[in-house]
C-alpha positions in Angstrom: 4.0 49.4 19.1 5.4 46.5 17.2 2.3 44.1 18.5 0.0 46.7 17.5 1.4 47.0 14.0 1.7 42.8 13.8 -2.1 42.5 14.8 -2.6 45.1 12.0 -0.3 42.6 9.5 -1.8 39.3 10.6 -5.4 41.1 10.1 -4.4 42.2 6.8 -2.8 39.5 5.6 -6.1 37.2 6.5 -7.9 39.8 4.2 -5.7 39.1 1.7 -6.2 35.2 2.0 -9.6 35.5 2.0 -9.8 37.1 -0.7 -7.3 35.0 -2.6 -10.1 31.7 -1.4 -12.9 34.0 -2.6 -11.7 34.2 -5.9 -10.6 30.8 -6.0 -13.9 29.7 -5.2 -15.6 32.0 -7.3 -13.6 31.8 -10.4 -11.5 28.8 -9.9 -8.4 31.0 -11.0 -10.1 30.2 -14.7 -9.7 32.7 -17.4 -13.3 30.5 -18.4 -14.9 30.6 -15.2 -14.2 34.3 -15.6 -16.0 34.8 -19.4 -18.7 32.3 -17.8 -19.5 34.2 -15.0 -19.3 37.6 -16.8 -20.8 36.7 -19.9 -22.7 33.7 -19.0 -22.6 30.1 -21.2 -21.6 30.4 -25.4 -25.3 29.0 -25.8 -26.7 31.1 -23.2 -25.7 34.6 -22.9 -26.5 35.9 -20.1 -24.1 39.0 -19.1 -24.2 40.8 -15.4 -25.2 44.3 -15.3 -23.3 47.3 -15.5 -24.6 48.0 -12.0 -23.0 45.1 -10.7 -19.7 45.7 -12.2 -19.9 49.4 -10.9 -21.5 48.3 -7.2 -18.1 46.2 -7.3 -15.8 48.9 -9.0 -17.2 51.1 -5.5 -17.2 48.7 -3.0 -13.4 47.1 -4.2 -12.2 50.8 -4.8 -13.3 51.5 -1.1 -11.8 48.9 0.6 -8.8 49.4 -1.6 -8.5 52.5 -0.4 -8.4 51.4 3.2 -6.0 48.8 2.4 -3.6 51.2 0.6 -3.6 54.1 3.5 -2.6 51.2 6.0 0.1 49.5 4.4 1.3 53.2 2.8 1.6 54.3 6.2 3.5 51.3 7.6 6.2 50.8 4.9 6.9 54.8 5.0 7.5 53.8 8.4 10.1 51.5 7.6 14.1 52.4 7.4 14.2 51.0 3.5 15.6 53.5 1.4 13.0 56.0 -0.5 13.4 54.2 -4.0 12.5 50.9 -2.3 9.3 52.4 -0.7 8.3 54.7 -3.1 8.5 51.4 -5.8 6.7 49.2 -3.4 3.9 51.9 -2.9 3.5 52.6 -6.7 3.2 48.5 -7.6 1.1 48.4 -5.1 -1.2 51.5 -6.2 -1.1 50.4 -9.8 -1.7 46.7 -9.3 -4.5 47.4 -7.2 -6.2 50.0 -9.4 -5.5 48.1 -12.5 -7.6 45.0 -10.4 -10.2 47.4 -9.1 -10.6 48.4 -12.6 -10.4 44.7 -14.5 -14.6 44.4 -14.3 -14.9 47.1 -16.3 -12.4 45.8 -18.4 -13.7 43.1 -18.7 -17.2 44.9 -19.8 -15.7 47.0 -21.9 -13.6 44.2 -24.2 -15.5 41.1 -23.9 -14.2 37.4 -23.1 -10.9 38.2 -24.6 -10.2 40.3 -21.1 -10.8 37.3 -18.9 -7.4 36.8 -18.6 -6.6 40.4 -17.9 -9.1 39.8 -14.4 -7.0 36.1 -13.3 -3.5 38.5 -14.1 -4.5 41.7 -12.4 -5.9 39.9 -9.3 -2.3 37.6 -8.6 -0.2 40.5 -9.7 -2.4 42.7 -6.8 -2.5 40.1 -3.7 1.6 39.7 -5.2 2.3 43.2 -4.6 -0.1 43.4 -1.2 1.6 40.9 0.3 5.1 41.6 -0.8 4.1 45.2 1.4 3.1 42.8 4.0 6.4 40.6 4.0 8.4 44.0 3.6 7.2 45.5 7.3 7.2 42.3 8.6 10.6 42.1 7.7 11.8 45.2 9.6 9.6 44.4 12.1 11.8 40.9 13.2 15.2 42.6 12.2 17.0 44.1 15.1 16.0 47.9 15.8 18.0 50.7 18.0 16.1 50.9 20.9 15.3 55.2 20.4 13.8 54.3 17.2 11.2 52.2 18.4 9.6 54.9 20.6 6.4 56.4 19.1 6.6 58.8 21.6 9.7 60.3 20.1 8.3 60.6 16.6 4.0 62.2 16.4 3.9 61.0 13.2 4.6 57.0 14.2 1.8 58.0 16.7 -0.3 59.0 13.9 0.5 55.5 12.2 0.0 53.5 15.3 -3.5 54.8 15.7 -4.5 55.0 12.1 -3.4 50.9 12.4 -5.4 50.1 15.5 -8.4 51.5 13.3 -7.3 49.5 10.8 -7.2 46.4 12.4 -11.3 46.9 13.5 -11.9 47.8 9.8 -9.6 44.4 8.4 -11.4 42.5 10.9 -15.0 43.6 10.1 -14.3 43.3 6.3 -12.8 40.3 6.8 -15.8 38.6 9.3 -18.5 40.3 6.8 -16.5 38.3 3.4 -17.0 34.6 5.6 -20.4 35.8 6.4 -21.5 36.2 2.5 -19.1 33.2 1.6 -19.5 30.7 4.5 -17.4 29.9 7.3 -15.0 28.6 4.5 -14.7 28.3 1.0 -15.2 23.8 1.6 -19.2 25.6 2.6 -19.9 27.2 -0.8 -18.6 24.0 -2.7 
């Protein structure tokens, strides 16, 4: 059970880097590289599409989605009280959406928003991997040995499985982002 759920966190977690060295190479972090990209030069304006913002709005809302069932299931999973779940789940929701959403954003308020993208996207891959770090956590602290049986509990059966899926879909997502972006972020450079 507990290798299962770590293949699904080490999986995960190389999403999350990858997307962290995506947007590093893409926007340098830069509230200008942002505006530049968006917008296009002062001198030369030359904004994207609303279809691209939208195409990304679905695709980042999809995989979001993915993202957000996993790591939902596996922090309900842990013993941490309700509060300290429920909190996790909710910054996790909010600073995702909030980042999903920051294109539009973006679109909708001009350059001045730029920053709004750079703070959404750390305060998302902050909350995704504080989820990551929290079941990781439980994972390496001592557990009584009846509470580690899935068979004793169908719903940690339910978890287990929907994580092995999981771990497929991380992998995929994560072998089809070098594909587009190169073996590593040094390749696009």
């Amino acid at each position: 059970t507990a290798l299962v759920v770590l293949g699904a966190l080490a999986l995960l977690a190389l999403h999350g880097l990858a997307s962290i060295a995506h947007f590093a190479v893409k926007f340098r972090f830069s509230a200008a590289e942002i505006e530049r990209f968006f917008f296009g030069a002062p001198d030369l304006p030359e904004p994207v599409s609303a279809t691209y913002v939208f195409e990304n709005l679905h695709t980042s809302l999809f995989v979001f989605g993915f993202l957000f069932l996993t790591l939902a299931a596996l922090v309900m999973q842990t013993p941490y009280s309700l509060r300290a779940r429920l909190g996790l789940l909710a910054s996790l929701f909010v600073c995702g959406l909030l980042d999903s959403l920051s294109g539009l954003v973006l679109l909708a308020v001009g350059r001045d928003a730029a920053v709004f993208k750079v703070a959404t996207f750390c305060l998302y891959q902050a909350s995704f991997f504080a989820a990551i770090a929290g079941i990781g956590w439980y994972l390496a602290s001592p557990n009584d040995a009846d509470d580690d049986r899935p068979s004793g509990n169908p719903y940690r059966l339910a978890v287990i499985a929907f994580a092995v899926l999981n771990i497929g879909f991380a992998a995929a997502n994560t072998a089809l982002l070098f594909a587009k972006v190169g073996a590593s972020p040094a390749a696009i450079a």
